[in-house]
N, C-alpha and C positions, 0 to 999 in steps of 0.2 A: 178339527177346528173349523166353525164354520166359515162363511167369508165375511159378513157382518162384521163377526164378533175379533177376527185378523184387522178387519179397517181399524175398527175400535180401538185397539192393543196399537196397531203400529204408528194411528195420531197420538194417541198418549207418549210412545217415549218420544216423540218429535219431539212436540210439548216438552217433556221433560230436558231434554237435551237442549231444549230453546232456551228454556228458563234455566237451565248450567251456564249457557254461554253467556250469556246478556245481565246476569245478576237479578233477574226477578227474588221478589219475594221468598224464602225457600219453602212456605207454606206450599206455594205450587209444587213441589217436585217432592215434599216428604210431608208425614203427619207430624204437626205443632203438638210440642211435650206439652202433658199436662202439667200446672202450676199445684203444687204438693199444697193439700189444706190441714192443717194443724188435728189432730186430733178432738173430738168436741168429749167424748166419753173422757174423764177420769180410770187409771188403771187402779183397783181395789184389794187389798187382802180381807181376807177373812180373819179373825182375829176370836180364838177362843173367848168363854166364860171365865169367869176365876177371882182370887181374890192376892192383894198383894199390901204390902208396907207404902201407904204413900206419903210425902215428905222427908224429914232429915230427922236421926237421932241427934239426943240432947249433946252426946260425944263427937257427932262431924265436925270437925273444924273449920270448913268451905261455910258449914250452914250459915243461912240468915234466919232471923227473926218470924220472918214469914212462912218460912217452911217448916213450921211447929206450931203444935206437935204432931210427931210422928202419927198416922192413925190406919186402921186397919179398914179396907175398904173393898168390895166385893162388885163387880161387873156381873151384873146379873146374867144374862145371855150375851152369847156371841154379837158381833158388829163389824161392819166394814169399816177400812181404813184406808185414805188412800197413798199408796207408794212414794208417793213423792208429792210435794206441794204441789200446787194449781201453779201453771206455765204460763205466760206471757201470750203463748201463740192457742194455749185452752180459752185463756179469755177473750182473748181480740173475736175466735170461733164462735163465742158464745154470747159476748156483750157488745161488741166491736171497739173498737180505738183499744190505745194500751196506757195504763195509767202510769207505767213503771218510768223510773230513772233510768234504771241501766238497761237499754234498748238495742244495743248494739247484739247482734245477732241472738235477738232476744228471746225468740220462739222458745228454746226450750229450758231458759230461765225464770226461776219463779218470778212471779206478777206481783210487783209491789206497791205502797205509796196506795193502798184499799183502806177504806176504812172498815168496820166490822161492818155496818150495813150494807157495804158494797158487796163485800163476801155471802150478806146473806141473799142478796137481792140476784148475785150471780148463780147461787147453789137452787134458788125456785127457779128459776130460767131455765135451769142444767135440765132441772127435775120434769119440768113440762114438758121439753123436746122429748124426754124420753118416755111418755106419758106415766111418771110417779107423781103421788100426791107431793105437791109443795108442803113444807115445813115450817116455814114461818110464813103467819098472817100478819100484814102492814096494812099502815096506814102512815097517812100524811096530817097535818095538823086540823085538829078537829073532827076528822072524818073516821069513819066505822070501818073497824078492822075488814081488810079485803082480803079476796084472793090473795097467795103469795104474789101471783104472777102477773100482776100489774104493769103496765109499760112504761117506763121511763118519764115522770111528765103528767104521766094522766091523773083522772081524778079518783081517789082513792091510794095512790102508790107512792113513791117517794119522790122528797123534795132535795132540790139541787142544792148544796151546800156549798161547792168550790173553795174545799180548805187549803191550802197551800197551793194555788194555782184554779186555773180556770177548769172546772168541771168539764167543759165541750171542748180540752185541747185536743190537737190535731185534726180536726174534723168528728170527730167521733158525736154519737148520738147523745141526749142529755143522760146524766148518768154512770155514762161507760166509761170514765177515765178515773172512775174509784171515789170520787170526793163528796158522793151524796149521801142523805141520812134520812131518818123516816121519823115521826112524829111518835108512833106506839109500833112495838113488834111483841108477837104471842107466839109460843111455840103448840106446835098440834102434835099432839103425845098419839102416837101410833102411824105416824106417816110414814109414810114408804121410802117420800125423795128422801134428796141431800138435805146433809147440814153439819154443821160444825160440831167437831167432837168435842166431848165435855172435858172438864181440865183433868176430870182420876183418867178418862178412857187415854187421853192423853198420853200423863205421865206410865200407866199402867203400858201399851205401846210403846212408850221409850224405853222402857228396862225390861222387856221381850223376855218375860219373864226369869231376868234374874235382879237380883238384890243391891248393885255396883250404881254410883252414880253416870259412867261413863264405859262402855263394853265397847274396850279394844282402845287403842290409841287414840288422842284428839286429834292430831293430822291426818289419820287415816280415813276417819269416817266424819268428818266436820270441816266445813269452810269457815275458819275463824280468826280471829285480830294477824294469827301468827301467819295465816295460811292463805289469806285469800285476797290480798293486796287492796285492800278497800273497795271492793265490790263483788258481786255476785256472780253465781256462775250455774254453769246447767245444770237441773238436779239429775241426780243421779250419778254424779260423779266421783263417787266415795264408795267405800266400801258401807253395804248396809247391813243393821244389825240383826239380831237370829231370825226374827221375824219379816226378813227383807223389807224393808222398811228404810228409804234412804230420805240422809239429811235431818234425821229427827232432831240432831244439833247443827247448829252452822248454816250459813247459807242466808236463811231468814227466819226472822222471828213470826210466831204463827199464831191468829186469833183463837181463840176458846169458844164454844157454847154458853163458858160459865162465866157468871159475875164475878170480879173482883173481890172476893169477901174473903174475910179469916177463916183458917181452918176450925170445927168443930171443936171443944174442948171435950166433950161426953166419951166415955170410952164406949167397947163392940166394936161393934162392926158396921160401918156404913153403908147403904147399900146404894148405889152411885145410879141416879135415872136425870137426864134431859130436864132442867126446869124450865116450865113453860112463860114465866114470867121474869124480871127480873126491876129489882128493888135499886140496885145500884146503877150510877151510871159508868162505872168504872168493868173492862171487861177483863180477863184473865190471859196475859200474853204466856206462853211456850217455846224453848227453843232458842237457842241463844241465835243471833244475826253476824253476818260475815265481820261486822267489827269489834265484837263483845270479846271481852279476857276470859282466859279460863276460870274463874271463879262462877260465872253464868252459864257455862256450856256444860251443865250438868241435869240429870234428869228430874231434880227436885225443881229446881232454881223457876224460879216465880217472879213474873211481874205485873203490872197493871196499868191500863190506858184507858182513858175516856174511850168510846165507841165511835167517833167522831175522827180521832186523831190518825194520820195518814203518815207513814214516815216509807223510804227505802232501803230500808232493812228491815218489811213487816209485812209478811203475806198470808198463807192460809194454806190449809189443806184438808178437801170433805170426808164426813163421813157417812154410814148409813147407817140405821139399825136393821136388824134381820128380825124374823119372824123366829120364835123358840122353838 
């Protein structure tokens, strides 16, 4: 050891023993924990081709109205799905501020109180960081469809709507707290990014390829009226079903790709793609929410909301499509 490098070493534990006895700072005497940053990536399955029964037969007795008829429907290629809904501490990573109700150690609780624009405006964000094509092209009132990835504000991208509350709560940027909307949105058929799974890819992932409206017990693999004491909880906390895929009941209710519309009457076979436009203003909710009865916590069960509408029991979870 040289004698240098001996001063060196034996002013430091001084130092250190200085800053023991007097109460310095303890940055002095040890290295400051890193503060843990949420995840910004989504965790993804892969999810076969195939085709399956979507809806209710005319003999269910749960069935509504809506969920008929029954009709045969086919997932052209494989797509990604992802594991669990989009988290509280995914979006603050990605958008910042948190739009959710229930906040209290909220990170790894799904993100709620979004409207469907908010989901889409977070999924081109997602897509950019990771350098994928964004998916949906926006625009604000009057203006020509833009980049997905527009900022918050700007011209071209989307406008502040603040529906049940101030859009800029807690500090957060215009935008990020879920309550904004866009004038015109297109979807771009072969993109790469994120985006919201359409309502067959949906249903087709909840029933993990079997036939049952509900695979395995509802307390087991669902946070629901009976189970979840009127609010939300981390996802992932349930058992998932064959396809690991947790929370696809329970927890929160989840936007769609698809518009609101009635099923098909035409028999075949459907063959289920992204539409890039949409005629209605009503979007396609999935997934029953921690306070729904078991009548709704089934794989068919269908609802619908303006694109606008923000509630907390209503979040989202991405998807992608693959290359054939």
């Amino acid at each position: 050891m040289s004698a240098r490098f001996a001063v060196v070493l034996g002013i430091g534990l001084i130092l250190a023993a200085f800053g023991a006895a007097v109460g310095l700072p303890r940055l002095w005497i040890e290295a400051v924990e890193e503060v843990p940053v949420p995840d910004l990536r989504p965790d993804l399955v892969v999810l076969p081709a195939g085709e399956f029964w979507m809806g209710s037969a005319d003999d269910d007795s749960e069935a509504r109205s809506d969920e008929k008829p029954r009709h045969r429907v086919r997932i052209p290629r494989p797509f990604a799905l992802g594991r669990t809904e989009v988290t509280q501490g995914q979006w603050r990573a990605v958008m910042g501020g948190n739009p959710s109700f229930f906040q209290e150690n909220g990170d790894d609780r799904p993100v709620e109180r979004v409207t469907w624009y908010a989901a889409v405006a977070y999924l081109n964000r997602l897509s950019e960081r990771e350098g994928l094509e964004p998916c949906y092209g926006v625009s604000g009132p009057g203006g020509d469809v833009s980049p997905g990835g527009a900022e918050p504000g700007s011209l071209g991208g989307f406008v502040v709507s603040g529906l049940q509350g101030d859009a800029n709560e807690g500090g957060a940027e215009p935008g990020s707290a879920g309550g904004f909307s866009y004038a015109r949105v297109e979807f771009r058929a072969g993109c790469t990014g994120y985006r919201l799974p359409t309502e067959a890819e949906w249903e087709y992932a909840a029933r993990a390829g079997t036939t049952v409206q509900r695979i395995g017990e509802l307390g087991d693999v669902a946070w629901w009226a009976e189970t979840a004491g009127r609010t939300s909880h981390a996802v992932a906390g349930k058992v998932p079903n064959p396809w690991f895929l947790f929370d696809m009941l329970g927890n929160v209710a989840e936007w769609t790709h698809s518009e609101g519309a009635a099923y098909p009457s035409e028999a075949g076979v459907l063959v289920d793609t992204p539409q890039t436009s949409w005629s209605l203003a009503s979007r396609s909710l999935r997934g029953c929410g921690w306070g729904d009865g078991l009548a709704f916590c089934r794989a068919a069960s269908r609802a619908q909301a303006q694109a606008s509408v923000r509630d907390h029991d209503l979040g989202f979870r991405p998807a992608r499509s693959l290359e054939p």
